[in-house]
N, CA, C and O of each residue as an XYZ file, in Angstrom:
616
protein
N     -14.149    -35.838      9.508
C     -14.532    -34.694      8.757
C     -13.591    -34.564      7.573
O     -12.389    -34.830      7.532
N     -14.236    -34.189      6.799
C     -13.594    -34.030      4.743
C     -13.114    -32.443      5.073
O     -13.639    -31.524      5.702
N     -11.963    -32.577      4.396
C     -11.287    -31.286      3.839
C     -11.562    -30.754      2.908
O     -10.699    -31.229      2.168
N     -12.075    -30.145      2.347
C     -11.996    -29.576      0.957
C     -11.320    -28.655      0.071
O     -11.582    -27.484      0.344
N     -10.765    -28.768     -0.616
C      -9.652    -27.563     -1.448
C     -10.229    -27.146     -1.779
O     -11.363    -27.623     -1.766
N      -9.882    -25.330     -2.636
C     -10.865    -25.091     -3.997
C     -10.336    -26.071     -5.212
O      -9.491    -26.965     -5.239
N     -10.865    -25.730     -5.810
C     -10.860    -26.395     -7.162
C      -9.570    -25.474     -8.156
O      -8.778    -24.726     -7.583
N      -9.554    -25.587     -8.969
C      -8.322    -24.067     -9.860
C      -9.765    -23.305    -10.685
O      -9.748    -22.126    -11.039
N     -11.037    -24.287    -10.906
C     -11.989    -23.640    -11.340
C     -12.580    -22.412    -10.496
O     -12.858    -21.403    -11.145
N     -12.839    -22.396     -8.856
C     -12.766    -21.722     -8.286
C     -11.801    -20.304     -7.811
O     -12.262    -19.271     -7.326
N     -10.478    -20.570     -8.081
C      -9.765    -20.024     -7.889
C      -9.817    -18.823     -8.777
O     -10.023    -19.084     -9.962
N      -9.653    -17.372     -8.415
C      -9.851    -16.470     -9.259
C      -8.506    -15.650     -9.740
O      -7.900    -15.058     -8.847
N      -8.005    -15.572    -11.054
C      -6.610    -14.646    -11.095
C      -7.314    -13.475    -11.724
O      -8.335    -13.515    -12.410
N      -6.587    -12.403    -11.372
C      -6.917    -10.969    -11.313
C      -5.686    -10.579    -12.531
O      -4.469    -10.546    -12.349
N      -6.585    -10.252    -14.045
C      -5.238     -9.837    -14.623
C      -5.913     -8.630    -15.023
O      -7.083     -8.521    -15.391
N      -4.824     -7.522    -14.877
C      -4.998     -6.672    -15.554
C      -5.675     -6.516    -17.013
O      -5.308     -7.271    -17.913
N      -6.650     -5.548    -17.243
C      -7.006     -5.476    -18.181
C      -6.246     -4.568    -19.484
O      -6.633     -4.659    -20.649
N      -4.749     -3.420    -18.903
C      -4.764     -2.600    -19.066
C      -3.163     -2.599    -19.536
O      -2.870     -3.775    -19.321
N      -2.193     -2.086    -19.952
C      -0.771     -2.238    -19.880
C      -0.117     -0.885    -19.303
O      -0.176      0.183    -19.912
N       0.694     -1.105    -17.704
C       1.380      0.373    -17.336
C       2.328      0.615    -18.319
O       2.752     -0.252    -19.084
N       2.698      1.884    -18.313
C       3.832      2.061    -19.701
C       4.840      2.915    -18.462
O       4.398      3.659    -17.586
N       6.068      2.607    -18.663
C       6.739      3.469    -17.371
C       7.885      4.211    -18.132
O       7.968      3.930    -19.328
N       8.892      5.224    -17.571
C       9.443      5.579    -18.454
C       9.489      7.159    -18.074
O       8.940      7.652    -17.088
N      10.204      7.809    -18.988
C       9.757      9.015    -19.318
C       9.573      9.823    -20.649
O      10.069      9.545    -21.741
N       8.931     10.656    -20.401
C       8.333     11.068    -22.411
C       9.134     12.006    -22.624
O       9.518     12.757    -21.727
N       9.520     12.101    -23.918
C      11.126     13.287    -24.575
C      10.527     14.895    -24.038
O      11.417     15.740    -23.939
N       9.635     15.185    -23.823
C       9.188     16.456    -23.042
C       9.721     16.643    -21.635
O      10.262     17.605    -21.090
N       9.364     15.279    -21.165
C       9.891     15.100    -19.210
C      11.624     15.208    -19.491
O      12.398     15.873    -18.803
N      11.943     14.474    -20.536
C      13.807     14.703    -20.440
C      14.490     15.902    -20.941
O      15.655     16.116    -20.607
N      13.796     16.772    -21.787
C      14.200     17.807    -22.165
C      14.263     18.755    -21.018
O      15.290     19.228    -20.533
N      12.930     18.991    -20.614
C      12.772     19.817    -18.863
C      13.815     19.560    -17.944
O      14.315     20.476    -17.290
N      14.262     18.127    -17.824
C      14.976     18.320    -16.789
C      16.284     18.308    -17.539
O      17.259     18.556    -16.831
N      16.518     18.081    -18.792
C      18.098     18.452    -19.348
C      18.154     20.185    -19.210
O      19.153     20.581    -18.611
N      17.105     21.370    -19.741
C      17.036     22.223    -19.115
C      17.176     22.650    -17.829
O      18.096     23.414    -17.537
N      16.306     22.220    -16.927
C      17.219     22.347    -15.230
C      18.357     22.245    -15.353
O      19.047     23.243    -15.143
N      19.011     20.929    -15.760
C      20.427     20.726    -14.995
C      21.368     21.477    -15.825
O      22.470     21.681    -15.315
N      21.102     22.050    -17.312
C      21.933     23.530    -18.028
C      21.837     24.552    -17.076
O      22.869     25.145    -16.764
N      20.839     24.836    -16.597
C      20.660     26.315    -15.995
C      21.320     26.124    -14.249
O      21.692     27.174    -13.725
N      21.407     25.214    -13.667
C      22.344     24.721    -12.586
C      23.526     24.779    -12.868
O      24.130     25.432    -12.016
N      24.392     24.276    -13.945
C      25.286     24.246    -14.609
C      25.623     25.548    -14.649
O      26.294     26.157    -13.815
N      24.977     26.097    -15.970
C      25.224     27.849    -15.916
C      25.947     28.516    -14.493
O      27.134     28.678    -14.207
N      25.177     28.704    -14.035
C      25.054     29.479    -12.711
C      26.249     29.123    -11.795
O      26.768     30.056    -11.182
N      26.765     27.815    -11.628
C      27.976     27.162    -11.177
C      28.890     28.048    -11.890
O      29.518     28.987    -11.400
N      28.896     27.649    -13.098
C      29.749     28.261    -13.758
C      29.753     29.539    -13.825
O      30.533     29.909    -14.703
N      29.269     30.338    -13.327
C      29.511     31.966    -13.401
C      29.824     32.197    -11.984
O      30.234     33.336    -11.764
N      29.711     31.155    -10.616
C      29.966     31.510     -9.433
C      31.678     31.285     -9.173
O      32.491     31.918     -8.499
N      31.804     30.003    -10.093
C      33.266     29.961    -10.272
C      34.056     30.931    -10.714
O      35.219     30.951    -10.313
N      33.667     31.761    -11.473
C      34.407     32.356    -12.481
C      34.695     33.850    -11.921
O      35.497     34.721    -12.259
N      33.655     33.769    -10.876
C      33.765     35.404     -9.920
C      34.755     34.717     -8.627
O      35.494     35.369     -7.889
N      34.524     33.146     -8.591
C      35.963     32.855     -7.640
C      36.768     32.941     -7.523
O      37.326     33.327     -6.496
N      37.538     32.425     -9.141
C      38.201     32.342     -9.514
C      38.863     33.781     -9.752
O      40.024     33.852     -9.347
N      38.273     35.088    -10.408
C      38.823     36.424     -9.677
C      39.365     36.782     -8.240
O      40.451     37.286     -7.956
N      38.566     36.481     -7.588
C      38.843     36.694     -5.869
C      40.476     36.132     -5.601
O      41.466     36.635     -5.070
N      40.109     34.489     -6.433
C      41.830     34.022     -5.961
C      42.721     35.003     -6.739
O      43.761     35.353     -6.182
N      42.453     35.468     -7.907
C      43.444     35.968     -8.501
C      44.085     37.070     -8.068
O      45.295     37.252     -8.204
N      43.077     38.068     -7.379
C      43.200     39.182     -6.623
C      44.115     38.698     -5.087
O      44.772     39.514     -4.441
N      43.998     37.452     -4.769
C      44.657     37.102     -3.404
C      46.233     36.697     -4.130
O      47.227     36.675     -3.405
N      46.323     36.423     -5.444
C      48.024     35.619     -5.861
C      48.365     36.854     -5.626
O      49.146     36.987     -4.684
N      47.841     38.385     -6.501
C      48.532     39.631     -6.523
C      49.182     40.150     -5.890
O      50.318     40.552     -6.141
N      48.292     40.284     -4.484
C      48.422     40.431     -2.877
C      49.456     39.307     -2.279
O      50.010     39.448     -1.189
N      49.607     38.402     -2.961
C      50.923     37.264     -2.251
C      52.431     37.895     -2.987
O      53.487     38.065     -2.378
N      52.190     38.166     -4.408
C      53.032     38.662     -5.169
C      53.796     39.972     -4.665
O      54.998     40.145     -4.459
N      52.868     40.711     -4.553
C      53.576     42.015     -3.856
C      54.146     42.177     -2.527
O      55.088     42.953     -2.365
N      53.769     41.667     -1.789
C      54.122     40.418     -0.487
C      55.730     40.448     -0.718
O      56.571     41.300     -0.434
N      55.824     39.142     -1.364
C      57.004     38.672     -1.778
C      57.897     39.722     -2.635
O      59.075     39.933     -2.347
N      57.331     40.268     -3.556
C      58.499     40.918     -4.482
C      58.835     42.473     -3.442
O      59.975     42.933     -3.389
N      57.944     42.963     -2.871
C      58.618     43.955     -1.811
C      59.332     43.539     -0.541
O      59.781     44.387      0.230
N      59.454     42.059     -0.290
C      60.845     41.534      0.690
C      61.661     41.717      0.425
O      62.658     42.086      1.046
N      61.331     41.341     -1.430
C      62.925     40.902     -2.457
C      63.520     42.572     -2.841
O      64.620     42.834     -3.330
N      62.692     43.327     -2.548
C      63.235     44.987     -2.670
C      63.926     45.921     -1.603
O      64.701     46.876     -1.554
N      63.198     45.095     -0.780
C      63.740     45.650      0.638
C      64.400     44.872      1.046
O      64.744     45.223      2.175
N      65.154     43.202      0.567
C      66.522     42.794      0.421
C      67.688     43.290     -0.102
O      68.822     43.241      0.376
N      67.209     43.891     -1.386
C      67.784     44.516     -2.007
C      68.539     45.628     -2.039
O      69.516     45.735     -2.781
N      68.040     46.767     -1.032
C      67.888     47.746     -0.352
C      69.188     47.631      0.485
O      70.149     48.390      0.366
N      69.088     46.454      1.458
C      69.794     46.382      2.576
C      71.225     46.246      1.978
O      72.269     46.641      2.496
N      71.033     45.474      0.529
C      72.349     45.024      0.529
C      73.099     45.882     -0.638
O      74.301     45.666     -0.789
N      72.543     46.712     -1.360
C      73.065     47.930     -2.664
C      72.708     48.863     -1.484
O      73.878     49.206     -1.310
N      72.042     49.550     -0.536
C      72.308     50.752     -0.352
C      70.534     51.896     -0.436
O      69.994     52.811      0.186
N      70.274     50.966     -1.700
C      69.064     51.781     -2.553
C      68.401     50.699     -3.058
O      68.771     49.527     -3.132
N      67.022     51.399     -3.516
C      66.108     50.320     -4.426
C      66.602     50.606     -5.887
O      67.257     51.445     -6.506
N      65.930     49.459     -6.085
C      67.158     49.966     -8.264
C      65.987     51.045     -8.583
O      64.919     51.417     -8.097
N      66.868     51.338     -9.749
C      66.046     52.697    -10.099
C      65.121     51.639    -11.322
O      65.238     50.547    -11.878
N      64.175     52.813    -11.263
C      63.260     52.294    -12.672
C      63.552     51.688    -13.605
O      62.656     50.938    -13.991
N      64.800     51.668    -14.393
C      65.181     51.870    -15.748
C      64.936     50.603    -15.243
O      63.982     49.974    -15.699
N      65.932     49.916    -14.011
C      66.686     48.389    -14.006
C      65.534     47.126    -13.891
O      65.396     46.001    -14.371
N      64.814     47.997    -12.978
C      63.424     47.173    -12.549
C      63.273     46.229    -12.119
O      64.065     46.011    -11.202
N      62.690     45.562    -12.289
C      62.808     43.822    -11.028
C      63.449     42.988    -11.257
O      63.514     41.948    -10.602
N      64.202     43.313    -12.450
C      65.195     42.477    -13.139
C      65.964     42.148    -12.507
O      66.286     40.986    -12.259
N      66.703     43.752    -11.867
C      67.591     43.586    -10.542
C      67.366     42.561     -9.461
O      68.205     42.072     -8.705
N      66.501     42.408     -9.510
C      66.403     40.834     -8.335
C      66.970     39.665     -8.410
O      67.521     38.993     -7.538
N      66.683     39.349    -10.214
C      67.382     38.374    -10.259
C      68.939     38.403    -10.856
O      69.793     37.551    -10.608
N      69.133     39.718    -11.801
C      70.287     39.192    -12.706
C      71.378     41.029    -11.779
O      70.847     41.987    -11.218
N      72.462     40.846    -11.955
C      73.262     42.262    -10.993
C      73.120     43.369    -12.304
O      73.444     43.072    -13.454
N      72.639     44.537    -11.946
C      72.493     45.387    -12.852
C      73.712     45.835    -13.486
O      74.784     45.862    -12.882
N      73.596     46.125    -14.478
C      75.177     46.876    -15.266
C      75.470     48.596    -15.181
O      76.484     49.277    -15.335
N      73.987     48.924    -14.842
C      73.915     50.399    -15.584
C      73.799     50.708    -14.033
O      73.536     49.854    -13.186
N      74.028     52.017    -13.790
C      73.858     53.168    -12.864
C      72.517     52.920    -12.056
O      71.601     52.558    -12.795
N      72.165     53.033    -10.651
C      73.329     52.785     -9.359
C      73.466     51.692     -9.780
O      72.559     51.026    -10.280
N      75.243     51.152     -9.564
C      74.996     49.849     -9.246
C      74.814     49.538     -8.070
O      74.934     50.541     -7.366
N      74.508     48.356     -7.309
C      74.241     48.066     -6.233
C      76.000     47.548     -5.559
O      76.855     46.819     -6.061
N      75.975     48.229     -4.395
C      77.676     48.129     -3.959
C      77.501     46.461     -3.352
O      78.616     45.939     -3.384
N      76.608     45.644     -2.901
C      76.698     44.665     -2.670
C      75.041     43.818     -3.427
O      73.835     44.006     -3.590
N      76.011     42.963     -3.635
C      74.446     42.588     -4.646
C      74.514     40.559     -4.333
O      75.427     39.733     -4.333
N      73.126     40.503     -4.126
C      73.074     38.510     -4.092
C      71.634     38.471     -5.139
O      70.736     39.296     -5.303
N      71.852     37.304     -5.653
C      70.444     37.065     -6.561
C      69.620     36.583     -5.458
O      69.841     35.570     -4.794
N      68.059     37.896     -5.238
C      67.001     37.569     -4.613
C      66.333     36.464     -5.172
O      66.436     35.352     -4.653
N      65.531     36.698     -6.374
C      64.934     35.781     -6.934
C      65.595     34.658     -7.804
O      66.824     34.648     -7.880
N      64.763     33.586     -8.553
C      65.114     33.151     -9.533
C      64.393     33.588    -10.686
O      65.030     33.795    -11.718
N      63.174     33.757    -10.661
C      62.741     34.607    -11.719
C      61.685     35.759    -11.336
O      61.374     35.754    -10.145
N      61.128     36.665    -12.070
C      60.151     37.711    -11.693
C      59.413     36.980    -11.697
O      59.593     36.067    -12.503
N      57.816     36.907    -10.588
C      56.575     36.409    -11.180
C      55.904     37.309    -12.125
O      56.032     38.524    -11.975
N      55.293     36.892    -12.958
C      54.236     37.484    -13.555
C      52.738     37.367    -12.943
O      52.582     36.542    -12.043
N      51.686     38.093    -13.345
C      50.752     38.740    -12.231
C      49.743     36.920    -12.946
O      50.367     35.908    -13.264
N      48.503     37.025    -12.993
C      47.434     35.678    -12.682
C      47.087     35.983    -14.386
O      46.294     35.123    -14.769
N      47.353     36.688    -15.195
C      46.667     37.084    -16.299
C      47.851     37.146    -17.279
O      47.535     37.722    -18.320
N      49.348     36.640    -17.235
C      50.180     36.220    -17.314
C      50.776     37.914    -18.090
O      51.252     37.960    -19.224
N      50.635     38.932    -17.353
C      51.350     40.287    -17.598
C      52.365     40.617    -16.506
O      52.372     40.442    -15.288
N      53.131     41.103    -17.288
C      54.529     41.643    -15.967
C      54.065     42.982    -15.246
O      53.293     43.826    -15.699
N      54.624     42.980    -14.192
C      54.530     43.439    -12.698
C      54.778     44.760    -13.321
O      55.530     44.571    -14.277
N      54.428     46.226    -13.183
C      55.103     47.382    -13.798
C      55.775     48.070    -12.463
O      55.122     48.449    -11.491
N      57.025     48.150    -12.581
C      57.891     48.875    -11.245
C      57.670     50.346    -11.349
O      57.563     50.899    -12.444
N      57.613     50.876    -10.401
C      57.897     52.483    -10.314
C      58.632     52.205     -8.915
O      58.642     51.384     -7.998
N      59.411     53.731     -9.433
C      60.580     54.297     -8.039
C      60.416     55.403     -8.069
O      60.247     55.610     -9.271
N      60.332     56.402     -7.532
C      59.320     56.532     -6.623
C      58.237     55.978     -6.639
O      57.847     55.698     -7.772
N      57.488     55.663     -5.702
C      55.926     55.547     -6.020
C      55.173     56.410     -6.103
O      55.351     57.428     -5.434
N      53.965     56.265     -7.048
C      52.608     57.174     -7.226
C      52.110     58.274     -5.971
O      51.977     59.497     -6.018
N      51.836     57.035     -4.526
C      51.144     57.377     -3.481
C      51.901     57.835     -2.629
O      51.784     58.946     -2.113
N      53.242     56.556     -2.265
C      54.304     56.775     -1.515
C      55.826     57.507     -1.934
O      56.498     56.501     -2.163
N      56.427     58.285     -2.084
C      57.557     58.536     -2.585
C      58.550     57.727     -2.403
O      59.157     57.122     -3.286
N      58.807     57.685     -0.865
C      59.645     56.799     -0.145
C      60.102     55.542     -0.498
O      61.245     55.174     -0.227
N      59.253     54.816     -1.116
C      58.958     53.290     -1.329
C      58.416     52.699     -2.920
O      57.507     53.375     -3.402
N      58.751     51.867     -3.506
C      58.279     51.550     -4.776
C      57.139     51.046     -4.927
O      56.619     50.288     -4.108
N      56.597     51.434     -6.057
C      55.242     50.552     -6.006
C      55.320     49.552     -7.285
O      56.120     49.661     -8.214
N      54.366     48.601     -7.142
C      53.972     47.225     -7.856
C      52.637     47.811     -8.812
O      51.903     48.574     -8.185
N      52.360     47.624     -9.820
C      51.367     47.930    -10.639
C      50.912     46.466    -11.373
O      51.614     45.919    -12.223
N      49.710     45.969    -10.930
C      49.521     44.537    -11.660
C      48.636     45.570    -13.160
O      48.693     46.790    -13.010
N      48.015     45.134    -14.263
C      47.393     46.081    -15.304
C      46.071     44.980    -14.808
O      45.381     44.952    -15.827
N      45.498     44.226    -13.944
C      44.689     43.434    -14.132
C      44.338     42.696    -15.019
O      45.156     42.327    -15.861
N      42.645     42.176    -15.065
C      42.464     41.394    -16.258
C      42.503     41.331    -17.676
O      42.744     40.390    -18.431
N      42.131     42.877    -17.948
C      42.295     43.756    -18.887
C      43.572     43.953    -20.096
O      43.622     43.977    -21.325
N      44.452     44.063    -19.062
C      46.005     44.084    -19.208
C      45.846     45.607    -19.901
O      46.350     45.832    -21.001
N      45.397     46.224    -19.455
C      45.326     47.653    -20.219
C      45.697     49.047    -18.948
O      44.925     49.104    -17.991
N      46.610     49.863    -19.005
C      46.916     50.469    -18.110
C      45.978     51.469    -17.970
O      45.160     51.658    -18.872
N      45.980     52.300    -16.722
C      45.340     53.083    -16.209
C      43.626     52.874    -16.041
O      42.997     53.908    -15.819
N      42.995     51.825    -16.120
C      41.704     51.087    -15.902
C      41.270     50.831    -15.024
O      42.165     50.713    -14.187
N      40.068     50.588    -14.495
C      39.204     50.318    -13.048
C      40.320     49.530    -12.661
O      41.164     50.032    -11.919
N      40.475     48.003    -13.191
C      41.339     46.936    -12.596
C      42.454     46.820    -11.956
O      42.712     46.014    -11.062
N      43.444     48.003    -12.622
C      44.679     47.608    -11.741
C      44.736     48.001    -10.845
O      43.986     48.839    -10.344
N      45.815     47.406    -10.322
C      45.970     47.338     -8.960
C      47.223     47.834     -8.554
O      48.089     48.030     -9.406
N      47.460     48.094     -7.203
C      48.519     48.824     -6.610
C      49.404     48.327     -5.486
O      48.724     47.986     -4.519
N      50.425     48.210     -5.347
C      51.007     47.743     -3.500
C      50.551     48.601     -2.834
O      49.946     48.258     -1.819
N      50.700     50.353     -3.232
C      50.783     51.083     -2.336
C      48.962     51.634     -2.388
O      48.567     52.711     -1.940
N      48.135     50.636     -3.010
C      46.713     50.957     -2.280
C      46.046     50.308     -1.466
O      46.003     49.095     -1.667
N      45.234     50.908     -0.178
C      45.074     50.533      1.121
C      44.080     50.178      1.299
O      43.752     49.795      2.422
């Protein structure tokens, strides 16, 4: 028995009649360069209310720390410095009235608050008499405003 092949005359190729075009059209890239701005955006404004929250937590570390360094202070002059001297007294020995009868450098320097403004001391405090308070001016840096903030608020 004979084998037979096809022929290549027989053989049929299937060509497209047509050309795919693939890709995308400057309408499809604009849309999605839009999406990924408005993703973007939105990141960026979730950060930026984060980024408050931490700032509000340094404050709260700050006052932390600088009322140890007062109530170090305390133990070892007798008293908290008075207003005039202010947190200065922590780091450098005051000159002027009280002096402190025993004095060690608490700090090495004052911190400043997340918005790069100094700490405002009071002696007495506002709320507490007894005890000093910490006044950050917040973001603002403008006193007496929604923002600031207090040690001695609860």
């Amino acid at each position: 028995m004979k084998t037979t092949f096809p022929t290549p005359s027989s053989t049929r190729i299937c060509k497209p009649t047509y050309f795919s075009q693939s890709g995308f059209t400057l309408l499809e890239m604009v849309i999605v360069l839009g999406i990924i701005a408005m993703i973007m955006g939105g990141a960026i404004f979730t950060m930026q209310k984060i980024s408050d929250s931490g700032a509000i937590t340094v404050v709260d570390g700050d006052f932390s720390s600088i009322n140890n360094g007062l109530q170090s202070y305390k133990t070892n002059a007798g008293h908290y410095p008075a207003e005039q001297q202010g947190l200065k007294a922590l780091v450098e020995k005051p000159s002027s009235a009280p002096r402190p009868r025993r004095w060690t450098q608490i700090m090495d320097k004052v911190p400043k608050d997340p918005w790069d403004n100094e700490y405002i001391y009071k002696y007495p405090g506002s709320k507490d008499r007894s005890r000093p308070e910490l006044i950050s001016l917040g973001k603002d840096g403008l006193e007496g405003t929604e923002d600031d903030m207090s040690s001695q608020d609860e």
